[in-house]
C-alpha positions in Angstrom: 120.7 28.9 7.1 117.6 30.2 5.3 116.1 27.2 5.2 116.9 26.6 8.9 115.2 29.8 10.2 112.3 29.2 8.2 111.7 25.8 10.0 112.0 27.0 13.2 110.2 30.0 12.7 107.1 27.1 11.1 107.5 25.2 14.4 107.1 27.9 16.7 103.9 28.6 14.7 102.7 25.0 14.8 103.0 25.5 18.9 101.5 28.3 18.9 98.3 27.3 17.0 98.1 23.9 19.2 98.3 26.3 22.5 95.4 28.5 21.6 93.1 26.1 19.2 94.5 22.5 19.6 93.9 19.5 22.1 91.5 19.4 24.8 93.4 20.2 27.4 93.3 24.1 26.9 90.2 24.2 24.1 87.9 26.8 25.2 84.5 25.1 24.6 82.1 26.5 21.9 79.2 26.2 24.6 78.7 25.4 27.7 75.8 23.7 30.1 75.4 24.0 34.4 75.1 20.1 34.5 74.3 16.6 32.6 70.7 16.4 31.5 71.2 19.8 29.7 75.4 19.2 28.3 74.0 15.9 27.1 70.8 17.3 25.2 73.5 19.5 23.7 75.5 17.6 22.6 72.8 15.3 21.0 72.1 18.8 19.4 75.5 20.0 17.7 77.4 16.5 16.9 81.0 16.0 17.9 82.0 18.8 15.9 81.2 21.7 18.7 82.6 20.9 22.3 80.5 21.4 24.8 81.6 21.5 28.7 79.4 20.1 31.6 80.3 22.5 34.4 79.0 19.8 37.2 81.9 17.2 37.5 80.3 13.6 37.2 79.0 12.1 40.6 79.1 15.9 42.1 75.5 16.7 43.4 74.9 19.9 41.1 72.9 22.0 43.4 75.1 24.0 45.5 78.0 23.8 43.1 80.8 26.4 43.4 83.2 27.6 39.9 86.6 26.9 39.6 88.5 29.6 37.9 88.6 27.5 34.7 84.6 27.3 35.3 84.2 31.5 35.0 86.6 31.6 32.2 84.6 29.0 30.0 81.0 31.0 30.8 82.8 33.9 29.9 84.0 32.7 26.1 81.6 30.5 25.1 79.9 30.8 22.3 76.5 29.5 24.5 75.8 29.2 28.2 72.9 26.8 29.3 71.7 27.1 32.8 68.6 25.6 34.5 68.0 29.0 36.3 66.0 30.5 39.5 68.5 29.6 42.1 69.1 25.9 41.0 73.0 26.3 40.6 73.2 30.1 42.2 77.2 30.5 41.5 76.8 29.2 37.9 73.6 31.3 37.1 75.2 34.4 39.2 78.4 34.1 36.5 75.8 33.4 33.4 74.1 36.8 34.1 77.3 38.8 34.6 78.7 37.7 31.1 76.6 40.4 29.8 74.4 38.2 27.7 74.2 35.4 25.7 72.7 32.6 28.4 69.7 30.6 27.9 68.2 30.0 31.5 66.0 27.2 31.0 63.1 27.6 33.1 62.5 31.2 32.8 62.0 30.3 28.8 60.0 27.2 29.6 57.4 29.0 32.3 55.1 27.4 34.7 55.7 24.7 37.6 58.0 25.4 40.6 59.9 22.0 40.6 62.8 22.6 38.4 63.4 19.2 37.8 62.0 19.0 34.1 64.7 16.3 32.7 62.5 14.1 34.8 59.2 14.5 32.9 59.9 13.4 29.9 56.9 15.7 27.9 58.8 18.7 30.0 61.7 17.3 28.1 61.0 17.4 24.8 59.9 21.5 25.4 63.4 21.8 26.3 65.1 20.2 23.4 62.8 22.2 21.3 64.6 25.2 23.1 67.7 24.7 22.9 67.8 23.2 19.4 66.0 27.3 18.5 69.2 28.5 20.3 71.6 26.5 19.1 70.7 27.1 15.7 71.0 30.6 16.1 74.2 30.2 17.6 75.5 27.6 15.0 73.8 28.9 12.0 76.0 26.9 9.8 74.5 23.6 11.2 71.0 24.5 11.0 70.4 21.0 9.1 72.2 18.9 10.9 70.8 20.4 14.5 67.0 19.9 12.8 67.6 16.3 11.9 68.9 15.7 15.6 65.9 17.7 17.2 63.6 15.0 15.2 65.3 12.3 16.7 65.7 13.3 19.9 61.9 14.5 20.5 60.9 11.4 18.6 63.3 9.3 21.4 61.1 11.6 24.2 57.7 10.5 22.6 59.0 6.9 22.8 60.0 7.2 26.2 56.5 9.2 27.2 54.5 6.1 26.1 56.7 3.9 27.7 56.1 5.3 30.8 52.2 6.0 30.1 51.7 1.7 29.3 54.2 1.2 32.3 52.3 3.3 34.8 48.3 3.1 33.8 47.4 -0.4 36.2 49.6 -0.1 39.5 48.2 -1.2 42.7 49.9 2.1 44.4 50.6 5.5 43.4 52.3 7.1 46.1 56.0 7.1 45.8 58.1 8.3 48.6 61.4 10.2 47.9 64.7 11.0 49.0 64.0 14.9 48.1 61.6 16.6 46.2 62.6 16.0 42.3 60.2 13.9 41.1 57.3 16.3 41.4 56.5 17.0 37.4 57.0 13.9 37.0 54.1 12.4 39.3 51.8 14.8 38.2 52.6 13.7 34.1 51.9 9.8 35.2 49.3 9.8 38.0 51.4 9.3 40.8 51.6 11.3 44.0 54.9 12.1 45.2 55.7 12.6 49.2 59.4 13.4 49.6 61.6 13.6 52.8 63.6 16.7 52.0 62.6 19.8 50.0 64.0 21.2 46.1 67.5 20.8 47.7 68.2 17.1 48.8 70.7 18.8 51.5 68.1 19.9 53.0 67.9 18.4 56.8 64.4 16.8 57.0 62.1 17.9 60.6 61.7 14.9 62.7 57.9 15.3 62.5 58.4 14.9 58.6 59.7 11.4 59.3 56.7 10.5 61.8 54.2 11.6 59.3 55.9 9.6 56.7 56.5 6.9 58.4 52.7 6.9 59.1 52.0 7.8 55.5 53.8 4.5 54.4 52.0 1.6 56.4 48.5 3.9 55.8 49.5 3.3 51.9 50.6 0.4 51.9 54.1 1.7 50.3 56.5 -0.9 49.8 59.5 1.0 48.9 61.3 4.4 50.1 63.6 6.0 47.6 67.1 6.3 47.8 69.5 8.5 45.6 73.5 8.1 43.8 74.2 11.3 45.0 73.0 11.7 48.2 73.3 9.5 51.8 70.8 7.1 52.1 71.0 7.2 55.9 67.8 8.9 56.4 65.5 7.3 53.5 67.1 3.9 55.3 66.1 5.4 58.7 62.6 6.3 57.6 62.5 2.4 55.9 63.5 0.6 58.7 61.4 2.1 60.5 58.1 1.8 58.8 59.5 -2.0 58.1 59.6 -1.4 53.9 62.9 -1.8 51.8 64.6 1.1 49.5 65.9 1.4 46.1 67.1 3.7 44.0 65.3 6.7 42.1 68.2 8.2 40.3 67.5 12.3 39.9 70.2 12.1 36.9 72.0 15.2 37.7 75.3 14.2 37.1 75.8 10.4 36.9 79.5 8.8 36.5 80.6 7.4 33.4 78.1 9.0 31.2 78.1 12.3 28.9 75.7 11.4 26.1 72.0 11.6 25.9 72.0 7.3 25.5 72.5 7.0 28.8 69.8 10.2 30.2 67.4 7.7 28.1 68.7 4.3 30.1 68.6 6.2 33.3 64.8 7.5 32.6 64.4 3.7 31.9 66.0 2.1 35.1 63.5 4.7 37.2 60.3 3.1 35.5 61.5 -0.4 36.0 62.1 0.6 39.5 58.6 2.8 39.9 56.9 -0.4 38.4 58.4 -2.9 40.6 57.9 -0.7 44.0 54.1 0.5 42.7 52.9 -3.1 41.5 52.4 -2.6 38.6 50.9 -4.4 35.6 
């Protein structure tokens, strides 16, 4: 009988240690991050040891995301809250403020530029992994190693990815790229290129039916081949704009919260696919 009620009372234990620290399913993450370029930086930074939640569901567009319950619960226990900051997810920045501390809003630490896009450049970029990697190690102090040696590779993966796009972009017959919305701003200004976009910061953003006439105008005075689409937004109106001003589209992906991808591989593939696509629409050599 002893023996019996000692089992069951090991058991009930077990349960009760899966419930609070076991599967996925009802893990509270050690950090969390408002959408992919940043929950995919870090986890680049603190290994598959350290869960970290990306609050923007994949192929969601991030910008006027609102929390789920489980969403507040997670900013409010983590360890470390990432957010991009000054209005660029409002809900998720509102709850990262009211946690009472803790919350690294990424472009108040970075300073300078109004375009908050700064996955997109990737010199921006490595300024941000330096960033995080500080405040990961202070959060993770045990891995302060292991997060160093993954900083190194990831900014050296950056530098790689900044020449790339230096050799890919230095002999184009065009420079002016036309855009879905305006997220490619840092971006043009790092490589030379002059970005005119159909919809302001926010790609919901209804674009003023002189806009379209100008561009339109803008594109045969250019010479642009190509208006840019996006994967999370219409395309009705860039394929509007394109038809009218008899070019073709394709796509500039913003990589905000693509499907089917969580690590920072596939930020680097994306970054890659948008400089094969700037080189073919610009001519470039």
């Amino acid at each position: 009988m002893r023996r019996a009620v000692v089992a069951t009372l090991t058991f009930t234990l077990a349960l009760s240690a899966c419930g609070t620290n076991g599967g996925t399913g009802s893990r509270r993450p050690s950090a969390v991050a408002a959408f992919f370029p940043i929950a995919a930086t870090m986890r680049a930074l603190v290994g598959a040891q350290v869960p970290v939640r990306d609050l923007t569901p994949p192929g969601v567009e991030p910008h006027d995301l609102e929390l789920t319950t489980n969403d507040a619960d997670s900013i409010i226990d983590a360890k470390l809250v990432v957010v991009m900051g000054r209005g660029f997810q409002p809900a998720i920045e509102r709850a990262a403020r009211n946690r009472g501390g803790g919350a690294v809003f990424v472009l108040d630490s970075l300073h300078g530029g109004s375009d908050p896009h700064v996955w997109l450049d990737p010199v921006t970029m490595q300024r941000v992994v330096t960033l995080l990697a500080a405040r990961v190690e202070q959060v993770f102090p045990i891995r302060r190693s292991e997060i160093r040696q993954r900083e190194a590779r990831l900014l050296a993966q950056l530098r790689n990815l900044d020449r790339q796009y230096r050799a890919g972009l230095a002999h184009c017959v065009r420079t002016v790229i036309v855009t879905a919305h305006a997220a490619f701003a840092r971006l043009s200004s790092q490589y030379g290129l002059r970005q005119e976009a159909i919809a302001g910061i926010s790609p919901e953003q209804e674009p003023d039916p002189h806009r379209l006439a100008d561009l339109a105008d803008l594109v045969r005075r250019e010479h642009v081949t190509t208006v840019f689409t996006e994967t999370l937004v219409s395309p009705r109106v860039a394929r509007t704009l394109a038809r009218e001003a008899g070019v073709k589209t394709a796509v500039l992906d913003p990589i905000e919260s693509p499907r089917g991808v969580t690590e920072f591989a596939g930020y680097l593939s994306s970054m890659r696919a948008n400089l094969t696509a700037l080189r073919r629409a610009l001519s470039c050599r």
